[in-house]
C-alpha positions as CSV (number, residue, x, y, z in Angstrom):
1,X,140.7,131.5,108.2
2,X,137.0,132.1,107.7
3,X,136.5,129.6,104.8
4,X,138.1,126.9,107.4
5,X,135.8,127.7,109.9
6,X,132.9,128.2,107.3
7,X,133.7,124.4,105.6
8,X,134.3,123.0,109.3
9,X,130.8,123.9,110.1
10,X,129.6,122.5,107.3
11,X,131.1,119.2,107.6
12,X,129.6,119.1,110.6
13,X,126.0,120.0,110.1
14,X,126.5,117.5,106.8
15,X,127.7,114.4,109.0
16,X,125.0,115.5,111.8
17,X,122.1,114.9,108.9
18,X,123.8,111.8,107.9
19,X,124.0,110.4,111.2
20,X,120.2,111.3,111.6
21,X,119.2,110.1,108.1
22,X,121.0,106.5,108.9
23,X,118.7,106.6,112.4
24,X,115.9,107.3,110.5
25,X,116.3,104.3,108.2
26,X,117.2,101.7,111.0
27,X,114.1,103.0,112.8
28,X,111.8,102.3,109.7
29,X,113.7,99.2,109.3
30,X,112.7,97.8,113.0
31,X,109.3,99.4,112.4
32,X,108.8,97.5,109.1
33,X,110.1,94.0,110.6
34,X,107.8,94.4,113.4
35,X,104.8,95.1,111.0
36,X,106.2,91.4,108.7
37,X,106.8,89.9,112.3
38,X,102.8,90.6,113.1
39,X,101.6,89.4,109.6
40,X,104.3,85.7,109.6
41,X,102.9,84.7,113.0
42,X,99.0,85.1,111.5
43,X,100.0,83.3,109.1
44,X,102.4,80.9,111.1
45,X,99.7,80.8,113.8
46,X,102.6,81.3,116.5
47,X,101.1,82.6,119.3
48,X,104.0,83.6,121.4
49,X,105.5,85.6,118.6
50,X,102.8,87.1,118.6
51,X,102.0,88.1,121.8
52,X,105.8,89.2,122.1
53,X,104.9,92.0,119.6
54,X,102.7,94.1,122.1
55,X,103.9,95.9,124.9
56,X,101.0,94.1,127.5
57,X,98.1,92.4,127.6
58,X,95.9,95.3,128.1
59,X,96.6,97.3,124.6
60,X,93.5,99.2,123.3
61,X,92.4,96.9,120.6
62,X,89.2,98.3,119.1
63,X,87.5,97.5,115.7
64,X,85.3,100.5,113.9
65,X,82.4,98.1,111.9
66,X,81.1,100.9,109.3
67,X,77.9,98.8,108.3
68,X,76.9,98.7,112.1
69,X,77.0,102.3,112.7
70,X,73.9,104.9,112.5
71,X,72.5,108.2,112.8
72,X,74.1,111.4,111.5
73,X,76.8,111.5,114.0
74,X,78.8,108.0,114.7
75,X,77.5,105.9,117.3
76,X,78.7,103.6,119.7
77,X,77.1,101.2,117.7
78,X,79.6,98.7,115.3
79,X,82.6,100.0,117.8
80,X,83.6,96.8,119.4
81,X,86.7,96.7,121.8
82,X,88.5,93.1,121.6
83,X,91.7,92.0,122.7
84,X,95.0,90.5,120.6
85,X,94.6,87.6,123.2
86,X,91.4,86.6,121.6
87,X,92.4,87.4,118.0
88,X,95.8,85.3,117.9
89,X,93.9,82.6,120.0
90,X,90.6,82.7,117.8
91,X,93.6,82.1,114.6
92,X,95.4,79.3,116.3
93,X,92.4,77.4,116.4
94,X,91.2,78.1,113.0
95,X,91.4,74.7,110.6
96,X,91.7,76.9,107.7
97,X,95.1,79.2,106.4
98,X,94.2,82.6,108.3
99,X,96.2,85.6,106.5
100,X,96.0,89.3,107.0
101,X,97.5,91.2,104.1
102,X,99.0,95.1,104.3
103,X,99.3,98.0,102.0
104,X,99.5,102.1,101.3
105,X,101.8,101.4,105.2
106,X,102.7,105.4,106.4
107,X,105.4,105.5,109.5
108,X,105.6,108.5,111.4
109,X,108.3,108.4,114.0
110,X,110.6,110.4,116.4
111,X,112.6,107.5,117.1
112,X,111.0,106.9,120.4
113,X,107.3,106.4,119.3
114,X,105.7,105.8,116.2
115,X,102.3,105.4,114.0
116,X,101.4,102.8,111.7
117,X,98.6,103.6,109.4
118,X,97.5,101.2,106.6
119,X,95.0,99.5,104.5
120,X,94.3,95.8,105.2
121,X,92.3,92.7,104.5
122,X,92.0,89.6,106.3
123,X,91.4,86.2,104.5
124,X,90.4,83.0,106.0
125,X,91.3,80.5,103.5
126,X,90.9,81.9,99.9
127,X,87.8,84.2,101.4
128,X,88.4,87.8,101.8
129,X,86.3,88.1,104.7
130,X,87.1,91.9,105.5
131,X,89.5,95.1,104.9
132,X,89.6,98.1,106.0
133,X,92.5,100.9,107.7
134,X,94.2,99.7,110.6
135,X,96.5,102.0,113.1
136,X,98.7,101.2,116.0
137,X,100.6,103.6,117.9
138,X,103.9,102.0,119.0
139,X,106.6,103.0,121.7
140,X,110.2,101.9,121.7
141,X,111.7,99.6,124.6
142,X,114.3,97.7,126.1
143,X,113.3,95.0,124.0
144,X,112.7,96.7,120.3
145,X,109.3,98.4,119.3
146,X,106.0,97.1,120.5
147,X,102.2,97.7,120.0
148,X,100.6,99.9,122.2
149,X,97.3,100.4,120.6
150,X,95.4,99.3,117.7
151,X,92.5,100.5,115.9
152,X,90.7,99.2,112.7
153,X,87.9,99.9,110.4
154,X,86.0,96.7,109.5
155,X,83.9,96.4,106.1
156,X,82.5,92.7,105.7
157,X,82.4,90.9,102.2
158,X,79.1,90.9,101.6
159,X,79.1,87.6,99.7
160,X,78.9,84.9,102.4
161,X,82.2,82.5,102.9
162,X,81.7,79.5,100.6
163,X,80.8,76.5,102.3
164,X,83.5,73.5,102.8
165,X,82.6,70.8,100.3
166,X,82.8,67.1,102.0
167,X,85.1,65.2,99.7
């Protein structure tokens, strides 16, 4: 009688870590198509697709530019605040292929919120123009996971973007 009870538990505790580990994976799953959804509608320049990916218009969205800041302790100085209204909008009208590339990407999740930390760069054209780590926090909704905050470093290519040649 005690070994049923004993293997009952155990299929039990077994299936509950299943379940879990199958939750875990869809999570990182809808966390990693929201991350490809960001980076296609750079590259697509589809601004509502974008702006679909952020739970409202008034995120955090703050850039850390390491060249501008000074003294021992960080300054204010190179911290810029900015909007993803501005960004996408700033892309859409760009005559050049705009493209922000992701690597190293850590998920930490409790299935209700979530961090996103990775290294980036961001190419206009075939220019690297600057990389850097980037963090969001995201929440969970009604509607799939969105963008509740973001937060870059910026480090600038020093060699300046080639200039267009008139052909």
């Amino acid at each position: 009688m005690k070994v049923r009870i004993i293997i009952a538990v155990l299929a039990m505790a077994l299936s509950s870590v299943a379940v879990a580990n199958a939750d875990e994976k869809k999570t990182r799953q809808e966390i990693s198509d929201l991350i490809k959804a960001f980076r296609f509608s750079i590259i697509e320049k589809d601004e509502e697709k974008f702006h679909d990916l952020f739970y409202d218009k008034s995120i955090p969205w703050i850039s850390v530019v390491a060249d501008k800041r000074t003294g021992s302790l960080p300054s204010q100085s190179g911290v810029r605040p900015g909007s993803y209204v501005q960004f996408i909008s700033w892309i859409v009208s760009a005559e050049e292929k705009v493209e922000e590339k992701f690597w190293d990407i850590e998920i930490l999740t409790d299935s209700e919120i979530a961090s996103v930390h990775f290294k980036y760069s961001f190419h206009v054209g075939d220019y690297k123009s600057n990389w850097g780590d980037e963090a969001w926090h995201l929440l969970k909704t009604g509607n799939g996971w969105k963008i509740s905050s973001v937060v870059y470093s910026v480090t600038s290519n020093p060699e300046p973007m080639p200039k267009k040649s008139n052909k």
